[in-house]
BALOBA-1460 file (C-alpha; in Angstrom, 3 decimals):
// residues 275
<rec num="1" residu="x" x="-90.474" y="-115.520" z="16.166"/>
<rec num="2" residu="x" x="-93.601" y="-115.689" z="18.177"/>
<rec num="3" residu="x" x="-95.132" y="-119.593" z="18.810"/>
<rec num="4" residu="x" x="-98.585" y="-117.853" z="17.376"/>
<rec num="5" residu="x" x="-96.620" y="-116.239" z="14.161"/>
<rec num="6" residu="x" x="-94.769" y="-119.854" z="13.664"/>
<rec num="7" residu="x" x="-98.115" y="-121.758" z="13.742"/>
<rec num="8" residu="x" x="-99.409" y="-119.540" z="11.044"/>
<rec num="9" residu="x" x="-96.135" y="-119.599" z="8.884"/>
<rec num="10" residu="x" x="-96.521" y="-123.385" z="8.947"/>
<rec num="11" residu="x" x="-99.835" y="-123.716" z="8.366"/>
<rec num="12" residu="x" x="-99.231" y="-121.964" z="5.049"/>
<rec num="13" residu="x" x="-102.006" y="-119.350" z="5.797"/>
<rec num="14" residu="x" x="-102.574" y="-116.690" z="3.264"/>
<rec num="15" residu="x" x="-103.499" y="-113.504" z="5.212"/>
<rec num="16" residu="x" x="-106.952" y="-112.566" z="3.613"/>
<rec num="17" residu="x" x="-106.807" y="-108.434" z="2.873"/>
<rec num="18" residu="x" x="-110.471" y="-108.742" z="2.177"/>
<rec num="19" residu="x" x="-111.043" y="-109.390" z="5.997"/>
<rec num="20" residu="x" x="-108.912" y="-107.039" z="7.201"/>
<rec num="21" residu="x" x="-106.017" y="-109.678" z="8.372"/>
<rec num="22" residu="x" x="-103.515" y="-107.909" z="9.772"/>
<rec num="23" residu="x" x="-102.243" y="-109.611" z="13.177"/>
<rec num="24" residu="x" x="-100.435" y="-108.818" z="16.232"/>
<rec num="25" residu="x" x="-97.920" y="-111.039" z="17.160"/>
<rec num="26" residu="x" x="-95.766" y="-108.870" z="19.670"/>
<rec num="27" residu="x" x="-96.212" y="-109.758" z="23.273"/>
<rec num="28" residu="x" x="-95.287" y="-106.705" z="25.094"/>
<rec num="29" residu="x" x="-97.804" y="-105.149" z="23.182"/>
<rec num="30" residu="x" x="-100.408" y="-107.676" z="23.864"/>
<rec num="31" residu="x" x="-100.335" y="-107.031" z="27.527"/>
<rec num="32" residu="x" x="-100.514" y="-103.578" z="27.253"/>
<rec num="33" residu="x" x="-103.773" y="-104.172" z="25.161"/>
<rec num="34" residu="x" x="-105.288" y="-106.660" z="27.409"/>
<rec num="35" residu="x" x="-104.444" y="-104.263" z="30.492"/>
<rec num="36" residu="x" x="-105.707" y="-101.227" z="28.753"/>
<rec num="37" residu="x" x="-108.939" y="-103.488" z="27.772"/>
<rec num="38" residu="x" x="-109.421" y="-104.002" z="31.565"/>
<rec num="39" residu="x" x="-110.222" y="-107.051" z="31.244"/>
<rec num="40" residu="x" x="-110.562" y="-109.001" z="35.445"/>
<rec num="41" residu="x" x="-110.852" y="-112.393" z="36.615"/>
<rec num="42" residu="x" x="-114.537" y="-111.255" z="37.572"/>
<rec num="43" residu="x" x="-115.822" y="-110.624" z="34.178"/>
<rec num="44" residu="x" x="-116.620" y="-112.531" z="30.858"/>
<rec num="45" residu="x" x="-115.524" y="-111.351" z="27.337"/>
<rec num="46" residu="x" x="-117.098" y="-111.220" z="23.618"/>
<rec num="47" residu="x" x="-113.836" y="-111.100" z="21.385"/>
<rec num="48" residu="x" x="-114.647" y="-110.321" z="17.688"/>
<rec num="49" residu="x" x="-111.915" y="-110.907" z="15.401"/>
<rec num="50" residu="x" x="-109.718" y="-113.744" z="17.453"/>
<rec num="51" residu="x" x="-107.445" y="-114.115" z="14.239"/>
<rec num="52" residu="x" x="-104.978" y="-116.194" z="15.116"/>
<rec num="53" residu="x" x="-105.565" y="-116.424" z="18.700"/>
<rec num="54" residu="x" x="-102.737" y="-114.123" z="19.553"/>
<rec num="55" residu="x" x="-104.864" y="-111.192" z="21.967"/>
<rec num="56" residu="x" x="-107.247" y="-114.577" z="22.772"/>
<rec num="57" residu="x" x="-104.338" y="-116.217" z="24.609"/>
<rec num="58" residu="x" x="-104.131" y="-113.255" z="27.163"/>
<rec num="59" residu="x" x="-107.826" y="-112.395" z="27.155"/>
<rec num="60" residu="x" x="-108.378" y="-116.165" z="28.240"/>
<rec num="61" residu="x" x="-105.318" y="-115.837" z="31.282"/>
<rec num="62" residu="x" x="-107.280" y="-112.203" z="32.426"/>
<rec num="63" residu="x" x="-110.740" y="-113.106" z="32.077"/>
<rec num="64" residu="x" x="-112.993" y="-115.863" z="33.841"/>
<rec num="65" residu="x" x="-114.797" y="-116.559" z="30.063"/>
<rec num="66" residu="x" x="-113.720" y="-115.879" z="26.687"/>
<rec num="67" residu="x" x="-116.210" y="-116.227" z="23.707"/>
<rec num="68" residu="x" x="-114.360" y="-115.415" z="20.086"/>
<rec num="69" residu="x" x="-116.376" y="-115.332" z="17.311"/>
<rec num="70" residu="x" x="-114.262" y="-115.848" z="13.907"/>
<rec num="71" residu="x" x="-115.447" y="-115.339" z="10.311"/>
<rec num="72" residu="x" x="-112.455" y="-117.008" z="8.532"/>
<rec num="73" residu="x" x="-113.266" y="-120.742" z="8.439"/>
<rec num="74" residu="x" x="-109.659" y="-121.747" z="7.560"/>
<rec num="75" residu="x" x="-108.550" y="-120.207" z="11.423"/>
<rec num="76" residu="x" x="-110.958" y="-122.421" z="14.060"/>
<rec num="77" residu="x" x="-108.699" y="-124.984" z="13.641"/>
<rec num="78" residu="x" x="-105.891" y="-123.223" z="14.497"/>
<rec num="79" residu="x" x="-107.264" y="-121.300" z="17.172"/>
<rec num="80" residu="x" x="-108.871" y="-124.902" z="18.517"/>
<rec num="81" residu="x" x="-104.932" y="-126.371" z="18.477"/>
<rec num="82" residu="x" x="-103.002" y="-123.368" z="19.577"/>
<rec num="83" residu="x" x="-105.593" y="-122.803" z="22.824"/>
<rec num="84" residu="x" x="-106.335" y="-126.218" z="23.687"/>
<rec num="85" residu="x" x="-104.971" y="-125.890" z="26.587"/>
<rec num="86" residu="x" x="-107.568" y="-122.927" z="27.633"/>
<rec num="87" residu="x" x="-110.831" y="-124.180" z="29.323"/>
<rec num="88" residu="x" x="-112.307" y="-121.311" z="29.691"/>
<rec num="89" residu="x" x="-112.670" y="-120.332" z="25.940"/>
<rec num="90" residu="x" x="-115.016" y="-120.681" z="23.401"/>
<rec num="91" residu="x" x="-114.967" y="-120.706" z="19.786"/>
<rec num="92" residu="x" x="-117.714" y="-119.721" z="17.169"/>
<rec num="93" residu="x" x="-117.245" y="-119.608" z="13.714"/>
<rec num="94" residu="x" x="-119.603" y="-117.123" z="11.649"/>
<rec num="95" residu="x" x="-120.086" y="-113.361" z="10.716"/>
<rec num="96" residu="x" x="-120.909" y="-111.369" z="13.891"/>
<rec num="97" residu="x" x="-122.972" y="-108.985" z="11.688"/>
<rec num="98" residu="x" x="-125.014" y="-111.406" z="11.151"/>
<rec num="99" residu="x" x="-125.303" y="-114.061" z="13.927"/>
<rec num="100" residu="x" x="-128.195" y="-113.732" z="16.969"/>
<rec num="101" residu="x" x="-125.727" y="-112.008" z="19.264"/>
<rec num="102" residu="x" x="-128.278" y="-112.309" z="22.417"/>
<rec num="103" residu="x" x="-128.467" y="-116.235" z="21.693"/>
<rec num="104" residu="x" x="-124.394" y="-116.257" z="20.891"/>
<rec num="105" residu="x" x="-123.788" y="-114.585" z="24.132"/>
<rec num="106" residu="x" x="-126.735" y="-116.086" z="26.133"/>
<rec num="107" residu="x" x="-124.303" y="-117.828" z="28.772"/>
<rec num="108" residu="x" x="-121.823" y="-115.157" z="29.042"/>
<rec num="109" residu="x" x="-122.020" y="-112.881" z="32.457"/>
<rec num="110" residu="x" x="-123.826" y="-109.720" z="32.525"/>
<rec num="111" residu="x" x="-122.501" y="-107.564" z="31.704"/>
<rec num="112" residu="x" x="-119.593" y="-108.534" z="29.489"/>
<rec num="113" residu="x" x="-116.614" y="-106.744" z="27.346"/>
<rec num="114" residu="x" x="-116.241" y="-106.513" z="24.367"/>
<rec num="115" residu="x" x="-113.108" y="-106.545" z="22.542"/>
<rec num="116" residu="x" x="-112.445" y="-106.510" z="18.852"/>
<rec num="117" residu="x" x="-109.872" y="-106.336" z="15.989"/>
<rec num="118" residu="x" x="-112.301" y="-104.970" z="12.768"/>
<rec num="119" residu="x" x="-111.618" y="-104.412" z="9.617"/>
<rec num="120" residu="x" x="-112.353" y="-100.417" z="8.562"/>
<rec num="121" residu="x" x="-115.198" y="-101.400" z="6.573"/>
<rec num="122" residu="x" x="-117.324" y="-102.914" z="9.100"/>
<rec num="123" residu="x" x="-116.363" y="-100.191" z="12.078"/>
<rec num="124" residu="x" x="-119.106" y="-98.102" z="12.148"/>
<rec num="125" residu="x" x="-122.084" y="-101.039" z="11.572"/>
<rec num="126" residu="x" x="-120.382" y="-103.422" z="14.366"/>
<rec num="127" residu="x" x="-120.388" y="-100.174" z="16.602"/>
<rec num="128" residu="x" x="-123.855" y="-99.069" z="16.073"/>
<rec num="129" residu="x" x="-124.740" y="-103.188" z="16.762"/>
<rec num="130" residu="x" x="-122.920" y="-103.350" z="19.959"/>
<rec num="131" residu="x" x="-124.274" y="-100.134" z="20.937"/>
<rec num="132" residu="x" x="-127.830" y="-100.008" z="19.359"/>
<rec num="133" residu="x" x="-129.179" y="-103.031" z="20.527"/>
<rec num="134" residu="x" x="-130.159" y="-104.788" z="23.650"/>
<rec num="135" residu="x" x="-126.642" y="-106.409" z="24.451"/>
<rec num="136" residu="x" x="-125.541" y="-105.566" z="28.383"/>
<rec num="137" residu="x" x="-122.187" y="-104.286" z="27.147"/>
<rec num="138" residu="x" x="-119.954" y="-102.834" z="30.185"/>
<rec num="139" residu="x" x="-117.450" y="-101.643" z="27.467"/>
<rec num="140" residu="x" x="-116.115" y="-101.721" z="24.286"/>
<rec num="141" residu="x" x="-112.290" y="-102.126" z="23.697"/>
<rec num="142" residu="x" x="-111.491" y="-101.795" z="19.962"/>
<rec num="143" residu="x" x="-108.494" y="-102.021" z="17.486"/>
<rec num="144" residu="x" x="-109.180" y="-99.023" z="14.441"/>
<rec num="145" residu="x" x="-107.609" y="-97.712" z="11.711"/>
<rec num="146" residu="x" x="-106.383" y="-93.796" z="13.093"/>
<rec num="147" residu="x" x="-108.846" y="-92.221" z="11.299"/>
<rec num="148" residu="x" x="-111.751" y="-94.165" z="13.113"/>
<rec num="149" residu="x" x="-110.131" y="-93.278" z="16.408"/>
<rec num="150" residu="x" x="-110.113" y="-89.611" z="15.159"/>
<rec num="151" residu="x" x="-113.411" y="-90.163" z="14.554"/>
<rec num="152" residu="x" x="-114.431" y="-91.839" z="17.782"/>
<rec num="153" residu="x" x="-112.907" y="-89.417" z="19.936"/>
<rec num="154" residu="x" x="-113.081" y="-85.921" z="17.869"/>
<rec num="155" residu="x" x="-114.967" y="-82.692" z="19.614"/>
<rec num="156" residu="x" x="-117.681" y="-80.340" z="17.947"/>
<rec num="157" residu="x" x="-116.244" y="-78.472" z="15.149"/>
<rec num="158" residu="x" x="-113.280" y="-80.677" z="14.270"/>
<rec num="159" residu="x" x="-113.077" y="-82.137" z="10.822"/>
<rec num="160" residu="x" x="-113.742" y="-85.501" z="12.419"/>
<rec num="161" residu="x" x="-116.650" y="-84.678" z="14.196"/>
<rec num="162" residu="x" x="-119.955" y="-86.110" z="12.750"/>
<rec num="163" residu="x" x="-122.370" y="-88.993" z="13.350"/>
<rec num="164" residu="x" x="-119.997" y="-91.662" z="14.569"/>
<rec num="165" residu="x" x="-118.625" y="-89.127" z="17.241"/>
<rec num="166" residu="x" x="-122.002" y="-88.332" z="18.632"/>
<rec num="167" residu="x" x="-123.009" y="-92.131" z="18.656"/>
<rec num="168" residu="x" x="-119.839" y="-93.078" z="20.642"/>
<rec num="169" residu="x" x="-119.811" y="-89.998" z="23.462"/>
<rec num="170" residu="x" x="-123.898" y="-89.696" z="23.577"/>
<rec num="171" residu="x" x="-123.324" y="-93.694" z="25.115"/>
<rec num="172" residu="x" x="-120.061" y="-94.165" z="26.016"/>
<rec num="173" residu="x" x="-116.928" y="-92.334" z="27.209"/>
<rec num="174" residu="x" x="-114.183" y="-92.861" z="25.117"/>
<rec num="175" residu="x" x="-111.044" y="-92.704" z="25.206"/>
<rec num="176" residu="x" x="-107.492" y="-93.425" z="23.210"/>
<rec num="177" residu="x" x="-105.792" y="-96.222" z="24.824"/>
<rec num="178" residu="x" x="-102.617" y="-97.320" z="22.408"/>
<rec num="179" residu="x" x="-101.697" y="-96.061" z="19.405"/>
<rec num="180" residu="x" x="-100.089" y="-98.793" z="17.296"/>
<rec num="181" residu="x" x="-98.427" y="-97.896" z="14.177"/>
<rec num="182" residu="x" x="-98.569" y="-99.920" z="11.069"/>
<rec num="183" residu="x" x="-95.540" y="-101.863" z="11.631"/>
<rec num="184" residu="x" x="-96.360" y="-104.084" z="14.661"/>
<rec num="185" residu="x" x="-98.826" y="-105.423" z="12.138"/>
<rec num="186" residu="x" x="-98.298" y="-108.745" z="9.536"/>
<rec num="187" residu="x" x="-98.954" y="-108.043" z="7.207"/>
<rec num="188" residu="x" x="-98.506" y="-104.692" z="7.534"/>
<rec num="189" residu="x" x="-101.329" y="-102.284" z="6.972"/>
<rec num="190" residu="x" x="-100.824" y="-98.969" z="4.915"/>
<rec num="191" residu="x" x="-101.664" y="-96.917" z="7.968"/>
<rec num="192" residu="x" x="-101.730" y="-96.521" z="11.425"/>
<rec num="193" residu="x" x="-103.875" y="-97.611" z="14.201"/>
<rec num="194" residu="x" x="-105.494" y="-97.172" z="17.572"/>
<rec num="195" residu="x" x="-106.930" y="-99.248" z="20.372"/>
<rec num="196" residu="x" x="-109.772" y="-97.150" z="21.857"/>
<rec num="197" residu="x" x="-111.842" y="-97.978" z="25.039"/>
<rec num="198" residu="x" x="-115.399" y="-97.237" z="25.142"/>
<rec num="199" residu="x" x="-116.730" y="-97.388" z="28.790"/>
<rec num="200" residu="x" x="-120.600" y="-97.615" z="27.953"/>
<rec num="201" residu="x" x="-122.631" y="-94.966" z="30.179"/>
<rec num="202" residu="x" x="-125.062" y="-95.581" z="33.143"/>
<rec num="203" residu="x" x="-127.252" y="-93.220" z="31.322"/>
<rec num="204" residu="x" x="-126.684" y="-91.336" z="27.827"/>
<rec num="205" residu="x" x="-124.646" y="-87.899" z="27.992"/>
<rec num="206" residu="x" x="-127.307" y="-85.933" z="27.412"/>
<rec num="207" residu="x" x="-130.995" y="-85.805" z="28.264"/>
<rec num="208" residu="x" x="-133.406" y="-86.921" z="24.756"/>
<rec num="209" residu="x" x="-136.760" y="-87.169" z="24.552"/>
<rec num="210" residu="x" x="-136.645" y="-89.307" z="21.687"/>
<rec num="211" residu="x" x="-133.616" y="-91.713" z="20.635"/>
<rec num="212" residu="x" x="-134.478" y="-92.101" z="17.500"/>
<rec num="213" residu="x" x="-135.311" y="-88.533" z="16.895"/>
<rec num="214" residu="x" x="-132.226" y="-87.533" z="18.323"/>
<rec num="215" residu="x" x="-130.017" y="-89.416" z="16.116"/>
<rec num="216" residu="x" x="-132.061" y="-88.155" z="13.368"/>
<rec num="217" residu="x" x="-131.121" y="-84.654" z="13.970"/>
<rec num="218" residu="x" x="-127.828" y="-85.421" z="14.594"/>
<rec num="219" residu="x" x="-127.365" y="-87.507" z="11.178"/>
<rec num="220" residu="x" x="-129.189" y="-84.257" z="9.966"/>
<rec num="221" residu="x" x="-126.136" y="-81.718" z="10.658"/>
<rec num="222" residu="x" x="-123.900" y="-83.343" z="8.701"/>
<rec num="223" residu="x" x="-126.232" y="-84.698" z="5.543"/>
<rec num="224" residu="x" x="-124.889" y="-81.193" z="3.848"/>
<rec num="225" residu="x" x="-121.417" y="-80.352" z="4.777"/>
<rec num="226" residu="x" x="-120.607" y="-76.847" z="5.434"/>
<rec num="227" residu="x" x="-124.600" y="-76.028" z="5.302"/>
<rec num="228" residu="x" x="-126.632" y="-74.405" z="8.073"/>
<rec num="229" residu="x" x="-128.499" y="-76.361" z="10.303"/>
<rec num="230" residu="x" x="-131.287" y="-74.933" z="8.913"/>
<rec num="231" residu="x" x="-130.761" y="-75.949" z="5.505"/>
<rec num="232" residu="x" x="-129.717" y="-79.169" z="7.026"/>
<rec num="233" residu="x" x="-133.640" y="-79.544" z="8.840"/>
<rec num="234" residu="x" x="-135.149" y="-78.245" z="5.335"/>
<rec num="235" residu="x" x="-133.682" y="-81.062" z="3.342"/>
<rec num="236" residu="x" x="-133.919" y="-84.062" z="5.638"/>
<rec num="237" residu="x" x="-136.982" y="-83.246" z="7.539"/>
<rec num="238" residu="x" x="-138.961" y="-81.896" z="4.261"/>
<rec num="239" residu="x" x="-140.287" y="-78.685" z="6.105"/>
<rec num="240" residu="x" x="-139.752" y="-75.296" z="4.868"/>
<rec num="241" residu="x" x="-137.274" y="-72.999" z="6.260"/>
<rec num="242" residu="x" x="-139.547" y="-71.050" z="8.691"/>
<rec num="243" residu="x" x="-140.664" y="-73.897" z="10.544"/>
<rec num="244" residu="x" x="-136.393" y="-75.068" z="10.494"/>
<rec num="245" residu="x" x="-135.615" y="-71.389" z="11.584"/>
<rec num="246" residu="x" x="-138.475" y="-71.786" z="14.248"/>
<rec num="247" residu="x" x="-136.768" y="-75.361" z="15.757"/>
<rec num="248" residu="x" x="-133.364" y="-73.721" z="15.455"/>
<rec num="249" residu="x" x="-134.291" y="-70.529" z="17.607"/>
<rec num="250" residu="x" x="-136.307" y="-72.339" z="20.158"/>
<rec num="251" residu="x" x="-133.808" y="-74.340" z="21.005"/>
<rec num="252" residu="x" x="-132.038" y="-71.342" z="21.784"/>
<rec num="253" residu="x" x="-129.557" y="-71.581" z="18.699"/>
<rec num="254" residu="x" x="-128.683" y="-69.030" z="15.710"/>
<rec num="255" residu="x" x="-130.442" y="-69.698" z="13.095"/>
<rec num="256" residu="x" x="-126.806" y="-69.302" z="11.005"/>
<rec num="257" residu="x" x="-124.986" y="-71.950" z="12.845"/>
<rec num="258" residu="x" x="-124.139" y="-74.827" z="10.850"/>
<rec num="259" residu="x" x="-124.360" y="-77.897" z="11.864"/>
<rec num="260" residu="x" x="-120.561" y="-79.618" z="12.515"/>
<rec num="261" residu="x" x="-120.457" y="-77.278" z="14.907"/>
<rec num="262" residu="x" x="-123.375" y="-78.586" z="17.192"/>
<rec num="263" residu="x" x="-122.415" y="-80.317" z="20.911"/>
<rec num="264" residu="x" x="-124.347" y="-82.817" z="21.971"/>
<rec num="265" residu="x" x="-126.063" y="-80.742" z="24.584"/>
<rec num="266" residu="x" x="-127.310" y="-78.355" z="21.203"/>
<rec num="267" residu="x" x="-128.340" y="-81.329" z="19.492"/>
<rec num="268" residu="x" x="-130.718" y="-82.656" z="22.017"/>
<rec num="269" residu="x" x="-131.937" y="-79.217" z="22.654"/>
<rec num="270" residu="x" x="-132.504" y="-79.120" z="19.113"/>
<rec num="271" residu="x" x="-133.787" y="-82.789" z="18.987"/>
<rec num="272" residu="x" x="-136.250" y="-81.932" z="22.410"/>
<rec num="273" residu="x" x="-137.889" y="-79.206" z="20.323"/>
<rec num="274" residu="x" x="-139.140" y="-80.513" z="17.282"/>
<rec num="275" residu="x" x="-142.570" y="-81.593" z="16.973"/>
């Protein structure tokens, strides 16, 4: 048994399934994370979701800072005792969803990692905050359920394809790292997961006049599944369907192409077109 896994056993710790606590306790495995994070001596990291400290231990040995923000109350002390011996980590206790990340991260190096352990139901909001905002984010390095990494890395016309797909590849470049099935978990989770890397871009993926706009559109092609695109501008843009037939062709599309099947390149044509 792991020192990490024995600290929690006699701590008495109940794993909490409403936070998503599922930890790793496996070292092999925990190096191969931490190298496929690409983590270096010449870079600071934001860890979300320390846990029990188990990923913290080698982020802290790889990295010249480590700042791990926890939620669960009941784990700072154990993280405190079972890292004391780290000097170059930092502990904050609160909700990252809603904590001033700019003042949390204030004396980290620019730019900094990211690397996080999330529970499913906070995936796509954490993403869209790491990505949305003003942090200077070289990367992120995530632990998801499978079907968030489908998600994350699916192509146009897949079943996975939609808005978290374009968010991820307009600004980053991601890509699967480890898959990690359900086992290497305690407790163990009902399905599998995936550590994904998302390298954040020097410049978005494809050329928009308008971010917001953009986004818009894009949140617009999959608002009715298995709809044209054109239905899909009629409905979420309130215009009628010959001004949506007139964005759709002068962006160089058919007007009968629905909208999962849009690439990002179509969407900011699409998106670079409207008035």
């Amino acid at each position: 048994m792991s020192k990490t896994k024995e600290r929690i056993r006699e701590s008495n710790l109940r794993y909490k399934q409403s936070l998503g606590q599922n930890f790793l306790y496996d070292e092999g495995l925990l190096a191969e994370l931490t190298a496929a994070a690409g983590v270096t001596k010449d870079e600071d990291v934001l860890e979300i979701g320390p846990g029990c400290g188990s990923l913290t231990k080698h982020l802290c040995d790889a990295a010249n800072r480590v700042l791990a923000v926890e939620l669960d109350e009941r784990l700072i002390p154990l993280l405190h005792a079972f890292l004391d011996e780290k000097k170059n980590l930092t502990v904050v206790q609160g909700d990252v969803m809603s904590l001033n990340l700019q003042e949390v991260t204030a004396e980290l190096k620019k730019p900094f990692a990211v690397v996080a352990n999330i529970p499913y139901y906070i995936t796509t909001p954490l993403i869209k905050l790491l990505l949305g905002g003003d942090l200077p984010v070289s990367r992120l390095a995530l632990m998801v359920q499978q079907e968030v990494a489908d998600k994350i890395l699916a192509q146009p016309g897949e079943d996975a394809w939609g808005p978290l797909s374009i968010l991820c590849q307009f600004l980053c470049e991601p890509r699967l790292a480890v898959k990690v099935p359900a086992e290497m978990f305690t407790p163990p989770p009902k399905v599998d997961s995936a550590f994904v890397v998302l390298p954040v871009r020097e410049k978005p993926a494809v050329e928009v006049k308008d971010r917001d706009l953009f986004f818009r559109v894009a949140n617009a092609a999959f608002a009715l599944r298995r709809k044209t695109m054109v239905n899909n501008l009629c409905a979420t843009f309130r215009v009628d369907r010959a001004k949506a037939v007139e964005w759709v062709t002068g962006a160089g599309l058919d007007e009968k192409i629905r909208g999962e099947k849009l690439t990002l390149e179509e969407l900011a044509s699409l998106a670079n077109v409207i008035e």
